[in-house]
C-alpha positions in Angstrom: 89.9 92.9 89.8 90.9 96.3 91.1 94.3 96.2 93.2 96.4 99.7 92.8 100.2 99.0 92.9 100.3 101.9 95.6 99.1 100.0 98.5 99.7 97.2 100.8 97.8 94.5 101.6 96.7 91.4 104.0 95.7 88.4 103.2 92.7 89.0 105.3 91.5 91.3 102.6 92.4 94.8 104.4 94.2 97.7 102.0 96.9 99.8 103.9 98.5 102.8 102.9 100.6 105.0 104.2 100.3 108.4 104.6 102.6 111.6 104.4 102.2 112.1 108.2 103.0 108.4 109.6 99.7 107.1 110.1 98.3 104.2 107.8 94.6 104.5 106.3 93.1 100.7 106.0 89.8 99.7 104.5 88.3 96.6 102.6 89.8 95.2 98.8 87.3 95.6 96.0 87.3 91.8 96.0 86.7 91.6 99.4 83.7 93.9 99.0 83.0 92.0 95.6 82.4 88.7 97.6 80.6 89.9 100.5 77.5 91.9 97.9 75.9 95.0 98.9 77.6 95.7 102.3 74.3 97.4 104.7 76.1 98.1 108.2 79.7 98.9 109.1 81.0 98.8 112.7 84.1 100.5 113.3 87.1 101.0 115.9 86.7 103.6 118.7 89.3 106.3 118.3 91.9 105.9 120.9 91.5 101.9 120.8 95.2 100.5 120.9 95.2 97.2 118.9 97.5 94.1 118.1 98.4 93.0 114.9 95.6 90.8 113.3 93.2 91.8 115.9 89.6 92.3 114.9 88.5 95.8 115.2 86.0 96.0 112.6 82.8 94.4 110.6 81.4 94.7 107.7 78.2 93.2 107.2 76.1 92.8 103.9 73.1 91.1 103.0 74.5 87.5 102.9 77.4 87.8 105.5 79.1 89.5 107.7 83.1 89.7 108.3 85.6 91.3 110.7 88.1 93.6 109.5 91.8 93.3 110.9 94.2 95.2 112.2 97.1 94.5 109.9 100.2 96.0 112.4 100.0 96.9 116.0 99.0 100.5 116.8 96.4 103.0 117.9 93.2 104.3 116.2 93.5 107.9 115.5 90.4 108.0 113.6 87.4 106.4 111.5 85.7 107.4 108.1 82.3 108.4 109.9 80.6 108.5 106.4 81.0 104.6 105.3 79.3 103.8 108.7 76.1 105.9 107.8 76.6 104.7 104.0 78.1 101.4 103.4 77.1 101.4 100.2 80.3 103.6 99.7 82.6 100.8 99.9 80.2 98.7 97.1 81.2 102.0 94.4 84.9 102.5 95.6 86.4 100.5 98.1 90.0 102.0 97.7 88.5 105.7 98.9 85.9 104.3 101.1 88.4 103.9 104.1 87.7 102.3 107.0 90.0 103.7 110.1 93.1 105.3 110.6 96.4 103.7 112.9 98.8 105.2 114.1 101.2 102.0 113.9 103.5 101.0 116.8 106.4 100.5 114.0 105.4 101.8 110.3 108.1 99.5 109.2 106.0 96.4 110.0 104.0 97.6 106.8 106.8 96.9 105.1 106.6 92.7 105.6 102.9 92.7 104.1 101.9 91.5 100.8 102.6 94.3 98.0 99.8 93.8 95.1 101.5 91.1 92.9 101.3 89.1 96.6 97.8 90.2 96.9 96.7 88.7 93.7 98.7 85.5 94.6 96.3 85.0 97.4 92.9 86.0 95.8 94.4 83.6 92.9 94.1 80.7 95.4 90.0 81.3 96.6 
């Protein structure tokens, strides 16, 4: 199971990472994607939409299930990856560059209390 050493994680199955300008870029875990199969329809955040930590903001939805996606800190969207929404399918061949949304996050160091990869594997340990 792919999970890069780089990037944060929930326990909910989001990736975070931060980037150079402040804002964190969130999408799905390759194992999240993995269970779910061939994802066919995304629904993402409106830009602009303030959200709480934990709140759902997002779906994915393949041929067997569909499954919110999280916001894993508080902040606001400052924008969404327009091309997984016209091709899920995206997310299926490389779920760690087929991002999701961007947040601008209320306090980046909340980032710092989620799960770091050796956590992340912990959890996916225990499905």
């Amino acid at each position: 199971m792919n999970i890069p050493a780089n990037l944060h994680y929930t326990s909910s199955h989001e990736w975070i990472r931060k980037e150079a300008d402040g804002t964190l870029t969130i999408g799905i875990t390759d194992h999240a994607q993995a269970a779910l199969g061939d994802l066919v329809f995304i629904e993402l955040p409106k830009p602009g939409r303030t959200l709480a930590a934990g709140e759902a903001c997002a779906v994915v939805e393949s041929v067997k299930a569909a499954s919110d996606v999280y916001a894993p800190v508080a902040g606001t969207v400052t924008a969404i990856n327009v091309e997984v929404a016209k091709a899920p399918e995206k997310v299926n061949a490389d779920a760690y560059a087929a991002w999701l949304y961007r947040l601008q996050p209320v306090e980046v160091a909340a980032v710092d209390a989620l799960l770091d990869a050796r956590g992340y594997q912990s959890v996916i340990a225990e499905d």
